[in-house]
C-alpha positions in Angstrom: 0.0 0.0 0.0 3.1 2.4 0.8 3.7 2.2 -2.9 0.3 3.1 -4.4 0.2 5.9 -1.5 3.7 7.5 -2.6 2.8 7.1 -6.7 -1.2 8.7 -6.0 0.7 11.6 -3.9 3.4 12.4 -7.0 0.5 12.0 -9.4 -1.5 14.9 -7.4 2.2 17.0 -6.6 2.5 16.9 -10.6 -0.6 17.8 -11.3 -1.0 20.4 -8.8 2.4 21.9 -9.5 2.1 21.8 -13.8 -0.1 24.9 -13.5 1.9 26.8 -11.3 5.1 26.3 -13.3 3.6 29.3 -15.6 4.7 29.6 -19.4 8.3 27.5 -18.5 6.4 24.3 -19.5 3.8 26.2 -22.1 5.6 25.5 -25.5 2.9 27.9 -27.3 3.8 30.6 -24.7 5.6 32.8 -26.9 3.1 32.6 -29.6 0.6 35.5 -31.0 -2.6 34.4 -30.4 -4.7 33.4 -34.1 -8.0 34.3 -33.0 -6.9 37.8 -32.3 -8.1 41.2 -34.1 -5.1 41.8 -36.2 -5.0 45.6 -37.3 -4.1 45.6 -41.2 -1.1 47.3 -42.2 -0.9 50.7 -43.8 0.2 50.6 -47.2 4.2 52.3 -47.0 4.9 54.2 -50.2 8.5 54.5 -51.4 9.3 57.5 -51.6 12.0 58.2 -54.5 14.8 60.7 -53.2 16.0 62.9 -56.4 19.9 63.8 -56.1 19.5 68.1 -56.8 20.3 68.8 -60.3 24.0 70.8 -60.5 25.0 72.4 -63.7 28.2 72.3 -64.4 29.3 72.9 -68.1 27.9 73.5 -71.1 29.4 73.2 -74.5 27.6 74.6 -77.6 29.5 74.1 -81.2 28.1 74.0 -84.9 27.7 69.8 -84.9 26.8 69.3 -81.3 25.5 70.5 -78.0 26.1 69.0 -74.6 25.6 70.1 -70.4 27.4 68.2 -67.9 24.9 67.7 -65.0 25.7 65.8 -61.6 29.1 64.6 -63.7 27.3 63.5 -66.5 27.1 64.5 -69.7 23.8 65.2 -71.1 22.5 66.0 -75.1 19.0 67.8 -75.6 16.1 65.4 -75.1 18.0 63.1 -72.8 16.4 62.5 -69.1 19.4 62.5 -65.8 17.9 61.9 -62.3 13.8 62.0 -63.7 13.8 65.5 -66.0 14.5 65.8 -70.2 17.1 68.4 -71.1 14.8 71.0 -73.2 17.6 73.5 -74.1 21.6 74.4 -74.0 22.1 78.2 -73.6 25.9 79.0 -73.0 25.5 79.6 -68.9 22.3 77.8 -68.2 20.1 74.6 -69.5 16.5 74.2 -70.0 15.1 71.0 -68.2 11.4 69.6 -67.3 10.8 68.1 -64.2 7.2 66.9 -63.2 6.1 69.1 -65.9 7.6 71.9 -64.6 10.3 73.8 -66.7 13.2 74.7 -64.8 16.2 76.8 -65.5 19.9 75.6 -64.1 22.7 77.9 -63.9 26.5 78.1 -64.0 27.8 79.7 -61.2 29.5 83.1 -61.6 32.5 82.4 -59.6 33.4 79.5 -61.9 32.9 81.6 -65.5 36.5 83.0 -66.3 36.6 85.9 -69.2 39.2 85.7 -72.1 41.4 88.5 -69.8 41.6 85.9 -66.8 39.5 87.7 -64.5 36.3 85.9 -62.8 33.0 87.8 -63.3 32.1 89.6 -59.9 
């Protein structure tokens, strides 16, 4: 009877004690619940960042017309960073953007006359 007495009271320790062990012996413990109200995600938009347009040369000749914009060189008609090149004037370009038309210019302190002086 000693035996049946000592396995009835480890039967009852266990399972009094499995409850009160908390989420050590829950394996699902960690787990969202399914049945939940889950809130639906906003939609995230990517937002494209534009590098700002810098002019920094222009070249106008008889056979050919180019602008060198953000280091690259650019004809009329050909898009850099999401605007067309509309026109090549000797110290500025011409460019749409969003529909917008939008002037760049050379900066003074860079235009050197034929005597070697910089323009004020």
């Amino acid at each position: 009877m000693n035996g049946i007495r000592k396995r009835l009271l480890v039967f009852i320790a266990l399972c009094l004690g499995f409850p009160l062990s908390g989420h050590t012996a829950d394996p699902f413990a960690g787990l969202p619940d399914p049945t939940r109200y889950k809130k639906t995600p906003k939609k995230v938009v990517k937002q494209v960042v534009r590098k700002p347009l810098i002019l920094q040369s222009t070249l106008i000749s008889d056979d050919r017309s180019y602008a060198i914009v953000n280091g690259k060189q650019v004809s009329i008609g050909e898009r850099i960073e999401g605007a067309r090149l509309l026109a090549i004037n000797p110290y500025d370009i011409v460019i749409e953007r969003r529909g917008r038309e939008i002037s760049l210019h050379l900066l003074k302190t860079g235009i050197v006359r034929k005597n070697g002086r910089s323009d004020p």
